[in-house]
Backbone atoms as SQL, in Angstrom:
CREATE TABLE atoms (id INTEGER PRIMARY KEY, chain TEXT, resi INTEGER, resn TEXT, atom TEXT, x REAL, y REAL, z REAL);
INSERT INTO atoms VALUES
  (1, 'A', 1, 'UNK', 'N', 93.315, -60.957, -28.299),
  (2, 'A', 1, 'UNK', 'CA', 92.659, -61.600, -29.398),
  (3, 'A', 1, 'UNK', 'C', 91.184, -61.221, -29.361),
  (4, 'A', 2, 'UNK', 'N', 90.171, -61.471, -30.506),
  (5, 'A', 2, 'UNK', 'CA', 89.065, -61.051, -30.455),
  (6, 'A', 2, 'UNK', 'C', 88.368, -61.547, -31.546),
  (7, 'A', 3, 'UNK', 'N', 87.035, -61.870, -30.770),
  (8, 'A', 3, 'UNK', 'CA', 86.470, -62.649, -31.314),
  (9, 'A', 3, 'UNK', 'C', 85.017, -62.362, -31.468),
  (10, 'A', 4, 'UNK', 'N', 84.638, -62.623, -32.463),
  (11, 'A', 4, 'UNK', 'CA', 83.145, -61.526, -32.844),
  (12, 'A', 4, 'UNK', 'C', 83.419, -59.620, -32.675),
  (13, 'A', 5, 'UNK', 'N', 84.429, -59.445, -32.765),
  (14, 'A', 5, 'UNK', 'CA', 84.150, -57.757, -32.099),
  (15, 'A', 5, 'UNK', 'C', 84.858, -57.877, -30.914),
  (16, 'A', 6, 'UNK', 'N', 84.373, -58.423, -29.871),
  (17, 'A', 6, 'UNK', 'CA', 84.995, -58.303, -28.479),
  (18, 'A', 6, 'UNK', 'C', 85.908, -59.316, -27.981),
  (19, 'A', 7, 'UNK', 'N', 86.964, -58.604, -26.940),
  (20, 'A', 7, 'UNK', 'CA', 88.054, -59.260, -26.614),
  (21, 'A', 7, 'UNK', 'C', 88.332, -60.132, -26.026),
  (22, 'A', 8, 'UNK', 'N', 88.847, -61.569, -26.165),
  (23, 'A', 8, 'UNK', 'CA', 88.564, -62.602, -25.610),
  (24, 'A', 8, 'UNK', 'C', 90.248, -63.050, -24.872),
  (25, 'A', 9, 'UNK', 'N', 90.799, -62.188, -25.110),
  (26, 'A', 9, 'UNK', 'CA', 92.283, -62.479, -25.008),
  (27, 'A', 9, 'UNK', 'C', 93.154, -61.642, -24.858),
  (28, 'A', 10, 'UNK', 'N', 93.789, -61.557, -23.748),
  (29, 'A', 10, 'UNK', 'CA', 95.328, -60.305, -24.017),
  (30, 'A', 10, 'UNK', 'C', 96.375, -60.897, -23.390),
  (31, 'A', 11, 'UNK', 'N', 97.800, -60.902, -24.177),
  (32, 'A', 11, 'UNK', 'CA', 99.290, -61.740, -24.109),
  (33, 'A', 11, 'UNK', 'C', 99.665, -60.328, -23.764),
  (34, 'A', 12, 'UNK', 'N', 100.454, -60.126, -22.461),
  (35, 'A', 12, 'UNK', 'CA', 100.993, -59.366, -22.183),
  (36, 'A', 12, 'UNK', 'C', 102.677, -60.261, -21.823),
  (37, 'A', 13, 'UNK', 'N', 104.144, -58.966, -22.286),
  (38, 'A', 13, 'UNK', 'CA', 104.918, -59.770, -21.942),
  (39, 'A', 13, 'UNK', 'C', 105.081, -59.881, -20.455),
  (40, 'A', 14, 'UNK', 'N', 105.700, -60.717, -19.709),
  (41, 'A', 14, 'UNK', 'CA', 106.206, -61.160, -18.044),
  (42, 'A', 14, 'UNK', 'C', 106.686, -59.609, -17.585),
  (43, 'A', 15, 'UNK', 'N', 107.299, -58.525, -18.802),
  (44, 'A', 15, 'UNK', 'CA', 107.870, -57.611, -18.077),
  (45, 'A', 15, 'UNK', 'C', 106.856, -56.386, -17.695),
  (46, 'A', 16, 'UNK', 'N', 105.916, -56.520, -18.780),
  (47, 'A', 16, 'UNK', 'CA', 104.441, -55.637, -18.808),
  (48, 'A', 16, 'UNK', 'C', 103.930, -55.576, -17.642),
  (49, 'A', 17, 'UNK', 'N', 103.859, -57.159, -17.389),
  (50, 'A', 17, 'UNK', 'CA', 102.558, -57.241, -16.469),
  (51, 'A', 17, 'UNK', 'C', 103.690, -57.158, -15.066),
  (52, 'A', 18, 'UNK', 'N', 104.937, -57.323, -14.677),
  (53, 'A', 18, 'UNK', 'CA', 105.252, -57.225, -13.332),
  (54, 'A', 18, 'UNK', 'C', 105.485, -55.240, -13.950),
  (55, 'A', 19, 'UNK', 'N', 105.356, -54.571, -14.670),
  (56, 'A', 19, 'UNK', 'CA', 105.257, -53.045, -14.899),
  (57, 'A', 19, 'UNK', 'C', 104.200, -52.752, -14.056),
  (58, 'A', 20, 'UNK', 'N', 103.358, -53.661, -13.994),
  (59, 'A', 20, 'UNK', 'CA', 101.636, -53.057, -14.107),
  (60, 'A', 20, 'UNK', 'C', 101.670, -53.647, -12.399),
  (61, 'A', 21, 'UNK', 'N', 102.121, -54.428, -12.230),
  (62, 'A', 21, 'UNK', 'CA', 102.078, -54.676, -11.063),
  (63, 'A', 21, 'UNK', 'C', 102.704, -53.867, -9.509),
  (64, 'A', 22, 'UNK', 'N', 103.751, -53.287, -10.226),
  (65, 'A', 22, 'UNK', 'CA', 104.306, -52.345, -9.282),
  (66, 'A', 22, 'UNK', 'C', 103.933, -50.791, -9.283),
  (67, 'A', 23, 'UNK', 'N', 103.549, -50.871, -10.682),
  (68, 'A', 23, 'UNK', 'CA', 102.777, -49.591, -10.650),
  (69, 'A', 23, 'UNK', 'C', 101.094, -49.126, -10.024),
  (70, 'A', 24, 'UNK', 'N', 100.915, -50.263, -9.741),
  (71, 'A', 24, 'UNK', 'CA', 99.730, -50.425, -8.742),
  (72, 'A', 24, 'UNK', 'C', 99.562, -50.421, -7.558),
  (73, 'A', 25, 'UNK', 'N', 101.187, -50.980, -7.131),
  (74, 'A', 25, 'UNK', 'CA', 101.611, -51.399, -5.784),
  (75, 'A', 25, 'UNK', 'C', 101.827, -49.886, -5.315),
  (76, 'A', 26, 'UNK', 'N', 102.681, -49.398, -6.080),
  (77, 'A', 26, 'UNK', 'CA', 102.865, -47.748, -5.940),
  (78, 'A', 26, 'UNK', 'C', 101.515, -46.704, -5.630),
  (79, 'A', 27, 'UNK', 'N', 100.362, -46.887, -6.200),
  (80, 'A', 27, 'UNK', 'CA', 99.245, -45.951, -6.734),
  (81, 'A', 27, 'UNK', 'C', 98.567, -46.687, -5.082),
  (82, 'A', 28, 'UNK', 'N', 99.080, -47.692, -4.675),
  (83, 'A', 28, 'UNK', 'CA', 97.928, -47.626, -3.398),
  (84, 'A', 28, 'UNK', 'C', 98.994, -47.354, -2.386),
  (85, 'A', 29, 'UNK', 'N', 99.910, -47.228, -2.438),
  (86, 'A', 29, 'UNK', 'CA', 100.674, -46.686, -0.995),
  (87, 'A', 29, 'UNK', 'C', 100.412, -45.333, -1.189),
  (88, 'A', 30, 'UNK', 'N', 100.472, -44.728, -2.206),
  (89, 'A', 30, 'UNK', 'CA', 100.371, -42.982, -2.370),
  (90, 'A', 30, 'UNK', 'C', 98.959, -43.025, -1.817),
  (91, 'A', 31, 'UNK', 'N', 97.918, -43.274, -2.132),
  (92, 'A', 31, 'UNK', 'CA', 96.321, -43.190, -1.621),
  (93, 'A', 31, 'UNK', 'C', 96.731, -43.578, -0.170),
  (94, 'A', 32, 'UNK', 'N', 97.200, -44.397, -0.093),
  (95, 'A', 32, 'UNK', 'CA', 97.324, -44.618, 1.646),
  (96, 'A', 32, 'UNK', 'C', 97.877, -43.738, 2.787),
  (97, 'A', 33, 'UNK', 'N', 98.981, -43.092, 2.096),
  (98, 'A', 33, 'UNK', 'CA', 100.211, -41.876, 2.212),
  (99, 'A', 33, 'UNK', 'C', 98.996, -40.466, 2.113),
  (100, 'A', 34, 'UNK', 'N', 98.041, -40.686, 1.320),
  (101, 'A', 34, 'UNK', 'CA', 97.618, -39.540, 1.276),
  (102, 'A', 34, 'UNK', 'C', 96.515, -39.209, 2.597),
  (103, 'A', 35, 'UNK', 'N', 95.632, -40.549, 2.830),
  (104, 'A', 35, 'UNK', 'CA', 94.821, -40.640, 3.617),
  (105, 'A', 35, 'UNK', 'C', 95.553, -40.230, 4.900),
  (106, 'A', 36, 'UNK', 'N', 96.742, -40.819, 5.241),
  (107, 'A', 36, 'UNK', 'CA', 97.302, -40.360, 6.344),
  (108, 'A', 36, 'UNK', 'C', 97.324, -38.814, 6.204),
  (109, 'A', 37, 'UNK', 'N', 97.923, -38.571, 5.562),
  (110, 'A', 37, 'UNK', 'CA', 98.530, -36.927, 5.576),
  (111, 'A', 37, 'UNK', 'C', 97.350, -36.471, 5.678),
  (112, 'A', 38, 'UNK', 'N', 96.280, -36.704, 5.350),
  (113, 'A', 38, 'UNK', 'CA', 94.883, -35.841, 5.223),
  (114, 'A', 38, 'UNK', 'C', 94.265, -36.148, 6.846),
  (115, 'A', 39, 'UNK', 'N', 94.835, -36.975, 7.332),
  (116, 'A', 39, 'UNK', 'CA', 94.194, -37.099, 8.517),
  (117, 'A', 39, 'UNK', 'C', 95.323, -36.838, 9.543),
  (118, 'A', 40, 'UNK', 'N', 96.443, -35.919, 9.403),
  (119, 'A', 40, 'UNK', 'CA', 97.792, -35.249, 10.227),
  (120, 'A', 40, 'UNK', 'C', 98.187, -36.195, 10.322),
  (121, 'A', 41, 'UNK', 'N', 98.676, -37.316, 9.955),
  (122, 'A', 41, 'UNK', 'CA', 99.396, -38.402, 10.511),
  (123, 'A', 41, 'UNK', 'C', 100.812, -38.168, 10.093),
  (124, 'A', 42, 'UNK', 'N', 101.057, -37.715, 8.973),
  (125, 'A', 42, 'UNK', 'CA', 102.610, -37.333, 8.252),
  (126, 'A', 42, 'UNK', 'C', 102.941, -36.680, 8.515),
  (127, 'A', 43, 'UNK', 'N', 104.372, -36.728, 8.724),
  (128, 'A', 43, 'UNK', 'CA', 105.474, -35.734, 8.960),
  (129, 'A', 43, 'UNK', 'C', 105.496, -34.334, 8.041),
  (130, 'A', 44, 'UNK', 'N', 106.189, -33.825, 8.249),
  (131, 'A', 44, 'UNK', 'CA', 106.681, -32.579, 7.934),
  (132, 'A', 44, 'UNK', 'C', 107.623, -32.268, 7.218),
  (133, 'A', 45, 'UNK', 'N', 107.758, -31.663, 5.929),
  (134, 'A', 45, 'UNK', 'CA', 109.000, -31.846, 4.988),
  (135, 'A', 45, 'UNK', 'C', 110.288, -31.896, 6.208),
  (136, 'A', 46, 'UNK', 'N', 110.231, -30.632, 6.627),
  (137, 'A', 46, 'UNK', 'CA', 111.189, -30.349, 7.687),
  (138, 'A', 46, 'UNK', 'C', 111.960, -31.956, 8.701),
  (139, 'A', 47, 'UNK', 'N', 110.871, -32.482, 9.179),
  (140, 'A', 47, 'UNK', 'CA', 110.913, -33.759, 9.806),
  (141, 'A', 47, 'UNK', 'C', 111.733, -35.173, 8.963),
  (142, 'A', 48, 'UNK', 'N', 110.786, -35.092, 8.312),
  (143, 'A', 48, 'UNK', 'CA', 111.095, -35.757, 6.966),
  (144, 'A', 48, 'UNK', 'C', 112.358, -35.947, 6.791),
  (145, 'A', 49, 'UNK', 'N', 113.062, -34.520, 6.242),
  (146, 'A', 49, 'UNK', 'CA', 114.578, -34.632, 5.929),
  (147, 'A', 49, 'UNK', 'C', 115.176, -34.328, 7.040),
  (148, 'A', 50, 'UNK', 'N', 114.884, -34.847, 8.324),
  (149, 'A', 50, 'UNK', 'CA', 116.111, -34.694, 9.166),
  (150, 'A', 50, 'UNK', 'C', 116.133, -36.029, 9.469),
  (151, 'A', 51, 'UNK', 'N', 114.714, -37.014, 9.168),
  (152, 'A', 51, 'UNK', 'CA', 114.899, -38.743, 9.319),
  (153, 'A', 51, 'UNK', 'C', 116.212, -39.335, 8.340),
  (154, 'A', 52, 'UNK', 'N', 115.798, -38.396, 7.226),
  (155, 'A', 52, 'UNK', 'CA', 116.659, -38.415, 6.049),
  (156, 'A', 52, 'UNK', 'C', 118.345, -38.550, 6.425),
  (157, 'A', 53, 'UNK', 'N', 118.559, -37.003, 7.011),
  (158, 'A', 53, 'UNK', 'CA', 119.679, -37.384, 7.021),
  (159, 'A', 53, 'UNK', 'C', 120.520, -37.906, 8.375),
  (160, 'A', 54, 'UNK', 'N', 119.448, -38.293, 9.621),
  (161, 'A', 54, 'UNK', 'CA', 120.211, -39.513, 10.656),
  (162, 'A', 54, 'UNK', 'C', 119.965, -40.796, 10.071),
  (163, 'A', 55, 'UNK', 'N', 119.273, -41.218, 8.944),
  (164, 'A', 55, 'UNK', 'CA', 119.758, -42.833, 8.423),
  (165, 'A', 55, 'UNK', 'C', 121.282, -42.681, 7.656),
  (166, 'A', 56, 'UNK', 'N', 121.443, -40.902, 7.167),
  (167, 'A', 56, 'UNK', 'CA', 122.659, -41.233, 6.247),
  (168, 'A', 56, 'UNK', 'C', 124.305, -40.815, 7.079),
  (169, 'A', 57, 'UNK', 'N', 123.683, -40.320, 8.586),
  (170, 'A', 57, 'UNK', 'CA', 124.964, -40.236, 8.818),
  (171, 'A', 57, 'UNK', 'C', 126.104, -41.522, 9.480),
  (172, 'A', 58, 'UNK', 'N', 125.283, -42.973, 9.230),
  (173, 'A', 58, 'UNK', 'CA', 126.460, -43.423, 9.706),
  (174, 'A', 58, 'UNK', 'C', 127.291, -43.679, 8.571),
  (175, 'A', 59, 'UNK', 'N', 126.835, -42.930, 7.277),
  (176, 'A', 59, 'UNK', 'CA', 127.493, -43.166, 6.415),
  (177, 'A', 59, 'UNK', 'C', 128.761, -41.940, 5.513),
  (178, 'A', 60, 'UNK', 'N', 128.125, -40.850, 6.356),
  (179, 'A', 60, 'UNK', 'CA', 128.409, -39.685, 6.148),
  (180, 'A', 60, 'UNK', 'C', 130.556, -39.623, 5.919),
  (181, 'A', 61, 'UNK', 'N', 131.175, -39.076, 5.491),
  (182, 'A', 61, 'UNK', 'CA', 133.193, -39.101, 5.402),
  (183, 'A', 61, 'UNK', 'C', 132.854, -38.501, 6.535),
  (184, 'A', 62, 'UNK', 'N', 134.053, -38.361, 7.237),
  (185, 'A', 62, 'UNK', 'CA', 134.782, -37.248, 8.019),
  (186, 'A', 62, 'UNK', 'C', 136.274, -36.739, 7.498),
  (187, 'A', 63, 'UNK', 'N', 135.969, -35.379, 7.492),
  (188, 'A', 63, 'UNK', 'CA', 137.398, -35.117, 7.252),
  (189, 'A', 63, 'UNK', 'C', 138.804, -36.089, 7.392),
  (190, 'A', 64, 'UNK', 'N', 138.710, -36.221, 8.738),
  (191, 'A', 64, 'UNK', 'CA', 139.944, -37.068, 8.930),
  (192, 'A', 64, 'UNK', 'C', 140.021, -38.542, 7.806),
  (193, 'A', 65, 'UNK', 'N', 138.604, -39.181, 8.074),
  (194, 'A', 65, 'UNK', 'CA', 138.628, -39.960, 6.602),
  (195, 'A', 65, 'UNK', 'C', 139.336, -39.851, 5.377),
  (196, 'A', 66, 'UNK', 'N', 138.225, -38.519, 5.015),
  (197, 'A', 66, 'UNK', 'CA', 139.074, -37.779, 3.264),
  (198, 'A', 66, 'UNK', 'C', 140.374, -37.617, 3.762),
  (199, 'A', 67, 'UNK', 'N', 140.762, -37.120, 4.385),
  (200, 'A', 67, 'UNK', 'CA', 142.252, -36.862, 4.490),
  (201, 'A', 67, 'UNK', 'C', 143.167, -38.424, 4.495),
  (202, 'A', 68, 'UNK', 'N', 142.492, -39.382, 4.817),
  (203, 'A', 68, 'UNK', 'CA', 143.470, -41.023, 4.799),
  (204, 'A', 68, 'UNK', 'C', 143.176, -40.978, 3.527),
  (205, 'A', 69, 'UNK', 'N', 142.210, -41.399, 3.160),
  (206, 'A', 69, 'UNK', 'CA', 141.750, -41.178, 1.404),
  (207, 'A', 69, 'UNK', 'C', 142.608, -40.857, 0.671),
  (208, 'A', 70, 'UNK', 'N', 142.566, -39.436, 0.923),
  (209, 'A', 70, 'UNK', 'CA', 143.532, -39.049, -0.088),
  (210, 'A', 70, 'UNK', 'C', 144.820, -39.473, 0.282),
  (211, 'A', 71, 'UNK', 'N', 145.579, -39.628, 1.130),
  (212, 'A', 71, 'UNK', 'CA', 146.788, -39.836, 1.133),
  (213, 'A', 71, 'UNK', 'C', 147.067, -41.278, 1.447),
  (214, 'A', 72, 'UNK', 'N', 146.287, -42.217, 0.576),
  (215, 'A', 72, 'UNK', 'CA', 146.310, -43.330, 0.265),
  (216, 'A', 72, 'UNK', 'C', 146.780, -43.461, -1.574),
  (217, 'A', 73, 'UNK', 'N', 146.208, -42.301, -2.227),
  (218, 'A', 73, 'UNK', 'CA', 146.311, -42.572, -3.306),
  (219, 'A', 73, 'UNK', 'C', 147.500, -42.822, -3.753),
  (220, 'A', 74, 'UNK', 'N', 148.273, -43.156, -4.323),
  (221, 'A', 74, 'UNK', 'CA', 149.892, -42.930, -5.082),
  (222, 'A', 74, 'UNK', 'C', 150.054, -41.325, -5.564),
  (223, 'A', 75, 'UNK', 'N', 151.489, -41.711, -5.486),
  (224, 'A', 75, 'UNK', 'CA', 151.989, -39.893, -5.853),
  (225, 'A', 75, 'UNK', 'C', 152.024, -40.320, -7.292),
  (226, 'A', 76, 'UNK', 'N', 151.900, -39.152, -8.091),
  (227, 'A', 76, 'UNK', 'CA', 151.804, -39.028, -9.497),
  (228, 'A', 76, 'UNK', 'C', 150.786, -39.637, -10.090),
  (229, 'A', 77, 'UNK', 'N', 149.521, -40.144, -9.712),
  (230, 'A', 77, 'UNK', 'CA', 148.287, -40.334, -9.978),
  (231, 'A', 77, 'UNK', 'C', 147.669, -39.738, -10.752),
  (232, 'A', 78, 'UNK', 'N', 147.260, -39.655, -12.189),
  (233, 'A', 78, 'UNK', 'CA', 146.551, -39.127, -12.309),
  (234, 'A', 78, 'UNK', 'C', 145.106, -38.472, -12.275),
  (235, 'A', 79, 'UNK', 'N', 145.053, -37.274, -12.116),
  (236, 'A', 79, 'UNK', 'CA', 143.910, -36.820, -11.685),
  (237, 'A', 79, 'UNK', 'C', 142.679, -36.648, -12.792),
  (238, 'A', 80, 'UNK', 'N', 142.743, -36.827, -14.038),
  (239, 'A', 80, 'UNK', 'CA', 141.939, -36.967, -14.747),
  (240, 'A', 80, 'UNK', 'C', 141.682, -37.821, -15.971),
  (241, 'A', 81, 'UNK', 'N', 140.480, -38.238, -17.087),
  (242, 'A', 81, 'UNK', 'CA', 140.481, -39.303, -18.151),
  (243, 'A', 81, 'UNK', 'C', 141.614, -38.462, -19.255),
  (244, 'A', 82, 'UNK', 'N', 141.340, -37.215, -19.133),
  (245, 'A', 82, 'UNK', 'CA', 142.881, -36.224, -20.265),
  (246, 'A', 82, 'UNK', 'C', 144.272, -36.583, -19.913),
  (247, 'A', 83, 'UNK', 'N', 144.343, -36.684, -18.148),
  (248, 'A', 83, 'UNK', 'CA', 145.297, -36.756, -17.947),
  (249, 'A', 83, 'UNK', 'C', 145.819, -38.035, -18.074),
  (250, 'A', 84, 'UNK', 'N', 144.703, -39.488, -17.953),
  (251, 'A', 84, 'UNK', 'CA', 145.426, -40.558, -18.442),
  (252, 'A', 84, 'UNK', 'C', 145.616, -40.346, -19.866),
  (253, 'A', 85, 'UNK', 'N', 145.276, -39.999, -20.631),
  (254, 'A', 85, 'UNK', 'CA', 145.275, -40.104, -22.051),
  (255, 'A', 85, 'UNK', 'C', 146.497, -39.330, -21.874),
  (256, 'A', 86, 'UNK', 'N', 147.102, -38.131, -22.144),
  (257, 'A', 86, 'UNK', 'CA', 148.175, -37.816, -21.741),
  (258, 'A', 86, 'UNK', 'C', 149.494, -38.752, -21.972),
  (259, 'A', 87, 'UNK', 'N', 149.551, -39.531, -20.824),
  (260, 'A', 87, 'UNK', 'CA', 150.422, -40.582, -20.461),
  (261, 'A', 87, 'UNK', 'C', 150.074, -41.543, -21.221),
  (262, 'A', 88, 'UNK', 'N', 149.285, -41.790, -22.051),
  (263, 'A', 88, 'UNK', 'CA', 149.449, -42.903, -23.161),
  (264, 'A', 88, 'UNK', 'C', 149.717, -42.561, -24.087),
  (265, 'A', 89, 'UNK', 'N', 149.231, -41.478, -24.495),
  (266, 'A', 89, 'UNK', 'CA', 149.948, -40.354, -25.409),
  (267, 'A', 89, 'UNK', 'C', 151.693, -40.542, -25.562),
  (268, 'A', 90, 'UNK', 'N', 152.399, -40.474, -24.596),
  (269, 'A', 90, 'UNK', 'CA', 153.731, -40.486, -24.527),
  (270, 'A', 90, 'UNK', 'C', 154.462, -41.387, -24.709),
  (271, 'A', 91, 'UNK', 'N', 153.936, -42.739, -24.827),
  (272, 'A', 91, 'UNK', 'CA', 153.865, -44.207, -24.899),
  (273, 'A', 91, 'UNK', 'C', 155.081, -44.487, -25.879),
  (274, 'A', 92, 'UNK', 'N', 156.233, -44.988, -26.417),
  (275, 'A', 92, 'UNK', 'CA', 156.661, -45.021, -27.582),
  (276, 'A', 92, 'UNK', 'C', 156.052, -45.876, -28.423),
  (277, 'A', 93, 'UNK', 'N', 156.102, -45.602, -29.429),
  (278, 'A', 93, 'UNK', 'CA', 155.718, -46.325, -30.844),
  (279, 'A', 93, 'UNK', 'C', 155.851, -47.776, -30.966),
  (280, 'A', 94, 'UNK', 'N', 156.943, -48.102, -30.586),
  (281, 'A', 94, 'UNK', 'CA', 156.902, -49.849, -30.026),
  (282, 'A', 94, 'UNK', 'C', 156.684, -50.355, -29.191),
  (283, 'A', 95, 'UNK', 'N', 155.713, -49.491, -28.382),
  (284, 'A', 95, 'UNK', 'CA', 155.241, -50.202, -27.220),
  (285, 'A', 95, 'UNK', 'C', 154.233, -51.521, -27.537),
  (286, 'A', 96, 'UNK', 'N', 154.520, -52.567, -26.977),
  (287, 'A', 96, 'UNK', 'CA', 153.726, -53.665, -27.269),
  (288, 'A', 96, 'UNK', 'C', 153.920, -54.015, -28.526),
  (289, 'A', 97, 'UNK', 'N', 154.919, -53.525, -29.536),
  (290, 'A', 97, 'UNK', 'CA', 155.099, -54.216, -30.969),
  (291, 'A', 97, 'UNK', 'C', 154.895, -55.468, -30.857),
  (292, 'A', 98, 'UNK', 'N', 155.017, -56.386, -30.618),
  (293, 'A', 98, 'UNK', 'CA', 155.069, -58.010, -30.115),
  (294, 'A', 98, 'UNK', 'C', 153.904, -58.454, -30.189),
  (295, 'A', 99, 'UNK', 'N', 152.992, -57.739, -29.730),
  (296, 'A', 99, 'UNK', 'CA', 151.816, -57.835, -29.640),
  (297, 'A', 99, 'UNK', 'C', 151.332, -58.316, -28.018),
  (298, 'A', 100, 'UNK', 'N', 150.197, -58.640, -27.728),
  (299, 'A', 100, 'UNK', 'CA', 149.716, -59.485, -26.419),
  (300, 'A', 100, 'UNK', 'C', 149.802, -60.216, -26.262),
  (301, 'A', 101, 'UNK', 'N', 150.036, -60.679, -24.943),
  (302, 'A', 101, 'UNK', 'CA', 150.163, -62.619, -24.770),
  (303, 'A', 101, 'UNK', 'C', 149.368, -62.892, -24.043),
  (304, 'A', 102, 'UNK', 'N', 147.932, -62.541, -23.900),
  (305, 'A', 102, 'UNK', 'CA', 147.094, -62.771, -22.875),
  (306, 'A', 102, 'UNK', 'C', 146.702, -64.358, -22.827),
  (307, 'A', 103, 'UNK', 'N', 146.691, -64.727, -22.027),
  (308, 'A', 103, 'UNK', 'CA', 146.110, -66.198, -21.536),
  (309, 'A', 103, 'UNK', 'C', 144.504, -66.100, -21.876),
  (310, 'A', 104, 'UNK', 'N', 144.203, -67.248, -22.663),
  (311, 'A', 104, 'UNK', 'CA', 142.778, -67.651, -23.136),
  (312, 'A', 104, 'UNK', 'C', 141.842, -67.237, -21.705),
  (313, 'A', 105, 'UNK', 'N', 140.729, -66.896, -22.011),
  (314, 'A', 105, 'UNK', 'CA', 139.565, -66.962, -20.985),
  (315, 'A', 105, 'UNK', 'C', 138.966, -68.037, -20.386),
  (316, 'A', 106, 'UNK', 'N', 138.946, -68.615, -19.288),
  (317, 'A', 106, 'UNK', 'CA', 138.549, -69.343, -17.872),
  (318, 'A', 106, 'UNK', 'C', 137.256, -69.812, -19.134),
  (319, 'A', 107, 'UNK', 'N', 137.183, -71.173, -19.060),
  (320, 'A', 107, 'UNK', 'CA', 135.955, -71.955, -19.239),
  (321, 'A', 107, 'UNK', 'C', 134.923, -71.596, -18.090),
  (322, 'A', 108, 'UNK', 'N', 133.923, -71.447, -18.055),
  (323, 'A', 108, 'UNK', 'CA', 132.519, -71.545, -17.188),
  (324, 'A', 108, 'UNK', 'C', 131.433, -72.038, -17.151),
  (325, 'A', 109, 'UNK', 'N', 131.080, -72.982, -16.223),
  (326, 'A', 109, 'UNK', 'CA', 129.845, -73.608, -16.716),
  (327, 'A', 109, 'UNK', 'C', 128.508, -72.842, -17.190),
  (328, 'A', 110, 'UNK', 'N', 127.710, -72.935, -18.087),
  (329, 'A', 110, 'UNK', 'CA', 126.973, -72.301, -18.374),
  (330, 'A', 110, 'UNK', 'C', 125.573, -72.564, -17.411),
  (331, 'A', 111, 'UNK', 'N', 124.777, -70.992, -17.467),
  (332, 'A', 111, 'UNK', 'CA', 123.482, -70.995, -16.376),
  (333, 'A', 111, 'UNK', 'C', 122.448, -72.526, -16.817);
């Protein structure tokens, strides 16, 4: 808002201002990140991505994994969204003529 010329007022929405807030939060860890690196304190791309990937290997498959995996799936599965379509494709014409009998939706208290 403004008053005589100059601004006496600014309505920002709740989502603006936590925008502005993390984007600040961000702009001083990078200055901080930088000061280090400028003074050798940071790692090394090289370093870097090998921290990288010992946080991700306890998460990493193993073969033997993929291999339960897969032979968990059902036989005749399809392997793709064509290939379900496919199989609905083939559907006969009166399938579901009757129509649905789905049971009404669960009441919930509201927030």
């Amino acid at each position: 808002m403004n008053r005589n010329g100059s601004t006496t007022m600014v309505i920002d929405r709740i989502q603006d201002d936590d925008d502005k807030e993390q984007q600040l939060a961000l702009l001083k860890i990078l200055a901080l990140e930088k000061n280090d690196a400028l003074a050798g304190k940071g790692l090394s791309a090289e370093d870097f991505l090998k921290e990288l990937d010992a946080m991700d290997a306890p998460y990493k498959v193993t073969q033997e994994d993929a291999e339960a995996m897969q032979a968990a799936i059902p036989p005749n599965t399809p392997a793709s969204a064509a290939a379900v379509f496919d199989l609905l494709a083939t559907l006969p014409a009166d399938f579901m003529a009757e129509g649905r009998d789905d049971r009404p939706p669960q009441t919930r208290e509201s927030f």
